[in-house]
Wavefront OBJ file of the C-alpha trace (Angstrom):
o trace
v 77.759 278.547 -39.908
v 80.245 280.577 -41.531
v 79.980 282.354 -45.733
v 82.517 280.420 -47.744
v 83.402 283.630 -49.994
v 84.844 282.467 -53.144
v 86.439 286.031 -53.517
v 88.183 286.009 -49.785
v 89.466 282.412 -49.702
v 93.179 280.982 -50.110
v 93.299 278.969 -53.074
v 94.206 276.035 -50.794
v 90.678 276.402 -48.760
v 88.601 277.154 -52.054
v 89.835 273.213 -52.886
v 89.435 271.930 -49.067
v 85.601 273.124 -48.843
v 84.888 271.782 -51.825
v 86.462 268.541 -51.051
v 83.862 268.745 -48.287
v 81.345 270.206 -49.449
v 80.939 269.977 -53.167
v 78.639 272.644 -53.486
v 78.383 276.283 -54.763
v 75.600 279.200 -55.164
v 75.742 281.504 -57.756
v 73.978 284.576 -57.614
v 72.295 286.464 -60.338
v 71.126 289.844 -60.314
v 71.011 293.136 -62.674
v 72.293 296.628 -62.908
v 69.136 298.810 -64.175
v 67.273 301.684 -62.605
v 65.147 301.326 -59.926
v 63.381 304.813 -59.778
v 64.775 307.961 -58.025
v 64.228 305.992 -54.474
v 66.797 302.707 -54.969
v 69.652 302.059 -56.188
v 70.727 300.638 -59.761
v 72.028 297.588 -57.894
v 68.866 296.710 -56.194
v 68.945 293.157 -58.126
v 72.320 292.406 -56.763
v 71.878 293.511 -53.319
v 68.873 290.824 -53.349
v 70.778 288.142 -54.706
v 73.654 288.151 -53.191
v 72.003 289.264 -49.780
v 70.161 285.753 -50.454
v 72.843 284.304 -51.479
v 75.269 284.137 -49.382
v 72.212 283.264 -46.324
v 71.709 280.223 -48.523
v 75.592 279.046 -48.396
v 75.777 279.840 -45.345
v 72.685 277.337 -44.177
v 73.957 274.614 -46.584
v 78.207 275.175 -45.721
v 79.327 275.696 -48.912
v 81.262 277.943 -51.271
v 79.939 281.243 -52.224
v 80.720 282.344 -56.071
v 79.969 285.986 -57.344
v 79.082 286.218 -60.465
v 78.975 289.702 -61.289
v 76.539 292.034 -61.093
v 75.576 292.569 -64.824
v 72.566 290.766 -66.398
v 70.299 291.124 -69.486
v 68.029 293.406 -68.941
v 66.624 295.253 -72.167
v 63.683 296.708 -71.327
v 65.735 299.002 -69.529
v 67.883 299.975 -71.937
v 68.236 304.396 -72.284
v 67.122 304.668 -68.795
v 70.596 306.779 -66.712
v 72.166 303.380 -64.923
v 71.160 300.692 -67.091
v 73.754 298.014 -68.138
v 72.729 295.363 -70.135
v 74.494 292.577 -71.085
v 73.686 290.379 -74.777
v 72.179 287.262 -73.978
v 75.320 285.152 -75.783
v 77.381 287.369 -73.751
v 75.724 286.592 -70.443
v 75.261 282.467 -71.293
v 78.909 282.612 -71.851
v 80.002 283.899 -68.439
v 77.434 281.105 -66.930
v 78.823 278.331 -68.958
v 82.410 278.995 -68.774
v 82.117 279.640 -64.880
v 80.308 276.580 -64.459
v 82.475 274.482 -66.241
v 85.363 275.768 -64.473
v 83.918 275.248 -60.753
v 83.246 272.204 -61.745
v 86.097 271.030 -63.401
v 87.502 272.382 -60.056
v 85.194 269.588 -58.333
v 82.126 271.233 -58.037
v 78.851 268.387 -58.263
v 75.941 270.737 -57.156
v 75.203 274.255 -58.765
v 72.800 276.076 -57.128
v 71.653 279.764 -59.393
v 70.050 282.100 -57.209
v 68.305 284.064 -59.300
v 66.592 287.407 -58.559
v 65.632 289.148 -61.956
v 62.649 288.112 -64.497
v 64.473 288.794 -67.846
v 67.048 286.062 -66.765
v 65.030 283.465 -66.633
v 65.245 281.741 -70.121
v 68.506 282.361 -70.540
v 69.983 280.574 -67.112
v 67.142 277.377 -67.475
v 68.549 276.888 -71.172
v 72.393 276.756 -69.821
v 71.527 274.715 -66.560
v 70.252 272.628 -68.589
v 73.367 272.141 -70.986
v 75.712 272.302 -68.405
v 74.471 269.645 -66.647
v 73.598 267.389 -69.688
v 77.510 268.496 -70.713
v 79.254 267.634 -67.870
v 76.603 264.888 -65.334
v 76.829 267.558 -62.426
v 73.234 268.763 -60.684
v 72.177 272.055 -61.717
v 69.442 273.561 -59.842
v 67.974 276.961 -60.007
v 65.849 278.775 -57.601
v 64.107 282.084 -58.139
v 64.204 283.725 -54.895
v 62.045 286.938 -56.342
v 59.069 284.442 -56.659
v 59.882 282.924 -53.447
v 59.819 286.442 -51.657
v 56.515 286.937 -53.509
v 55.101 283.730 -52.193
v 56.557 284.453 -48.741
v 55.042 288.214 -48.963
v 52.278 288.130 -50.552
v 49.886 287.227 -47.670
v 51.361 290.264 -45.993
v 50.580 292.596 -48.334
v 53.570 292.469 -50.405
v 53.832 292.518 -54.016
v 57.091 291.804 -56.556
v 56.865 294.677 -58.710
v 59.083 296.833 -59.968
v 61.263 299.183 -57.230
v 57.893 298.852 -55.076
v 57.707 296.710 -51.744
v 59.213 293.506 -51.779
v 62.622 295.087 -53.686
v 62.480 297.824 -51.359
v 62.486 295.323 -48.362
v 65.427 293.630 -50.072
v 67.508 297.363 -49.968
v 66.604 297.694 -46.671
v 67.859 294.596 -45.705
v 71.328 294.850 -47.465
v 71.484 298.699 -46.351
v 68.730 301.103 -45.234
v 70.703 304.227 -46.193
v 70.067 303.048 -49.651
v 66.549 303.728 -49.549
v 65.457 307.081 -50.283
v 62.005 307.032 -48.482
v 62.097 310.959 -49.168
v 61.676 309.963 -52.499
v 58.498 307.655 -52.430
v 55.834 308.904 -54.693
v 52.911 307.348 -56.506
v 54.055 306.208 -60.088
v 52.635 307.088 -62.999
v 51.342 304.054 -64.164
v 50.036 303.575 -67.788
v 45.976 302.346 -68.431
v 46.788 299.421 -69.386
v 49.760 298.813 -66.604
v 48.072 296.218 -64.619
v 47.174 293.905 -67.375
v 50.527 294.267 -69.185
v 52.141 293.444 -65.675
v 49.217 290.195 -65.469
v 49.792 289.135 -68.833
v 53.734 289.264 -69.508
v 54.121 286.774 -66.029
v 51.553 284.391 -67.517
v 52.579 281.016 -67.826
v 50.265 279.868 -70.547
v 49.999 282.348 -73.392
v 51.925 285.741 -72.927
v 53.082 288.628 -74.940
v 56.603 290.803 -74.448
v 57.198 294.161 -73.013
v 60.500 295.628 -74.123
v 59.881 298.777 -72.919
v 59.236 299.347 -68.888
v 57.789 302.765 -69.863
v 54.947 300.757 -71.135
v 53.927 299.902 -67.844
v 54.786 303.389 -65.873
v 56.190 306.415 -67.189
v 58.678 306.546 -64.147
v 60.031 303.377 -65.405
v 59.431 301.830 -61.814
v 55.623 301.002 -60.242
v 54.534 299.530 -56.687
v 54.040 300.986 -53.340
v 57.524 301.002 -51.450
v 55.896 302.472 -48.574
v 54.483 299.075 -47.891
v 58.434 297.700 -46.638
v 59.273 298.229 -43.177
v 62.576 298.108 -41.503
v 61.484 295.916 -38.745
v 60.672 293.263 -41.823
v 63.848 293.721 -43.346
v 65.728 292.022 -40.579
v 64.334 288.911 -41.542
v 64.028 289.332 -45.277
v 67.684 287.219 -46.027
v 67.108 284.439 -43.767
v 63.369 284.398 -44.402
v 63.646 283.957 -48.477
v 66.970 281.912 -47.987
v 64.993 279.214 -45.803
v 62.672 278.928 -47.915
v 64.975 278.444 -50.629
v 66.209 275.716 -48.701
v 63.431 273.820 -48.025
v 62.642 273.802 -51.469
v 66.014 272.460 -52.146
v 65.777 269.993 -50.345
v 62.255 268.748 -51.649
v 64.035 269.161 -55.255
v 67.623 266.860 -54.279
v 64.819 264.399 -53.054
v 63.289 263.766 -56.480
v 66.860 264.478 -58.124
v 68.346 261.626 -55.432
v 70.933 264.067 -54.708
v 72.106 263.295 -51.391
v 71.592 265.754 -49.437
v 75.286 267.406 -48.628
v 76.627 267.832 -45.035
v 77.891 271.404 -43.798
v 81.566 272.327 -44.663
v 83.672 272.729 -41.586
v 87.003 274.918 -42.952
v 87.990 277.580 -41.324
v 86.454 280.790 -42.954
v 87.867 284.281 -44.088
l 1 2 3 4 5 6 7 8 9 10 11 12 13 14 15 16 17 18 19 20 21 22 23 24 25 26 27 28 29 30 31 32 33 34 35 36 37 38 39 40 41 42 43 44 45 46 47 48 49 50 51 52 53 54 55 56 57 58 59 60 61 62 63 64 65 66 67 68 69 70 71 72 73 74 75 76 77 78 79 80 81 82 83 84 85 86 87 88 89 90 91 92 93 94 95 96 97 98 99 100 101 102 103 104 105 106 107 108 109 110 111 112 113 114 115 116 117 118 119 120 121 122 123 124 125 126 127 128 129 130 131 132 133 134 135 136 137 138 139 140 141 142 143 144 145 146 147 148 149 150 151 152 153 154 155 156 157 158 159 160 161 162 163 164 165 166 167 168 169 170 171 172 173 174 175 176 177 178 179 180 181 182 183 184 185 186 187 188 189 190 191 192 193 194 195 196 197 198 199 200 201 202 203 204 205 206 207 208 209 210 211 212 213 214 215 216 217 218 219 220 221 222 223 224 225 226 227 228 229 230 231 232 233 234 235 236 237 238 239 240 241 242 243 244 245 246 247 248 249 250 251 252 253 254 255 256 257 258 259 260 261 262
């Protein structure tokens, strides 16, 4: 199946796979430091690594979104950009209405950053409400937590599962020279429990509250033999789940685009 690329199509494609396939992923990542041992675009690498495995199962458009996000607690650390939280609801809203508009009926966000969270499920939300189109959003770092986890792995922050992730989009990011224990803080492990509760929960604004590197995990634990499979692994799940999710929407479930790609 081939990656419907927003970025590299003709205009007149763009309208001819949605026409046949009226469906677009969006992915969502974060520029913010990730230790001395990945890069500041370890979100986006994920995301869009995910991404564009997911349109390419389903055979449908592709849409970058950017790679900035809101991530504050990050804030003062070298390679941090942050975006406001009006500022980043905007660019989802006005892109959404605009793909849409262009004939767009299925959004799929393919989230791969924590902070994000609230702020994408409150615009899905209003966007579809706005404008009657299907808005669904996955969170492929929980997937790839839920996919790992039995493994070994663990979604923390620049440690195994995110290392896998660089691996996967390019090993040569990965400084495994680098690798060290972090310097985690006493109370680390139960700030790190308590903030990903989903009952009652408290706030970290400041990463350095749970390490004084401003990254924790093991990175050791990802393997390049694993990281051949990491895309396609997380995206089928992804889609799967989709699937299960158009069910109870009764979204029919869309047939592959067959345009020629770029």
């Amino acid at each position: 199946m081939a990656v419907y690329d927003l970025l590299r199509l003709p205009s007149p494609d763009v309208r001819e796979v949605i026409a046949r396939m009226p469906v677009a992923v969006i992915p969502f990542g974060s520029v913010e430091q990730h230790g001395a041992h990945l890069p500041c675009g370890t979100d986006v690498f994920a995301a869009e690594g995910v991404a564009k495995a997911l349109a390419e199962k389903l055979g449908c458009l592709f849409v970058p979104f950017g790679p900035y996000g809101t991530t504050a607690p990050h804030v003062g650390l070298p390679g941090t950009i942050s975006l406001s939280r009006s500022t980043f609801e905007g660019l989802i809203r006005d892109i959404s209405h605009q793909l849409i508009d262009g004939g767009v009926k299925l959004l799929i966000m393919l989230n791969w950053h924590e902070a994000h969270s609230s702020a994408i499920q409150s615009v899905c939300a209003e966007v579809q409400k706005e404008t009657g189109a299907k808005v669904v959003l996955a969170h492929a770092h929980f997937v790839a937590q839920r996919i790992y986890a039995p493994e070994g792995g663990r979604l923390t922050h620049a440690g195994s599962i995110e290392t896998l992730a660089v691996m996967a989009h390019d090993p040569s990011l990965v400084h495994a020279d680098r690798f060290k224990t972090p310097h985690r803080t006493a109370k680390a492990e139960a700030l790190d429990a308590m903030r990903r509760s989903h009952e009652v929960y408290g706030f970290v604004t400041d990463v350095r509250d749970l390490s004084e590197d401003g990254w924790y995990g093991d990175p050791t634990w990802a393997k390049p033999e694993a990281a051949v499979h990491f895309t396609d692994r997380v995206a089928s799940e992804v889609a799967n789940r989709l699937f299960e999710v158009w069910e109870v929407l009764g979204v029919d479930r869309p047939n592959p685009a067959t345009a020629s790609a770029a």
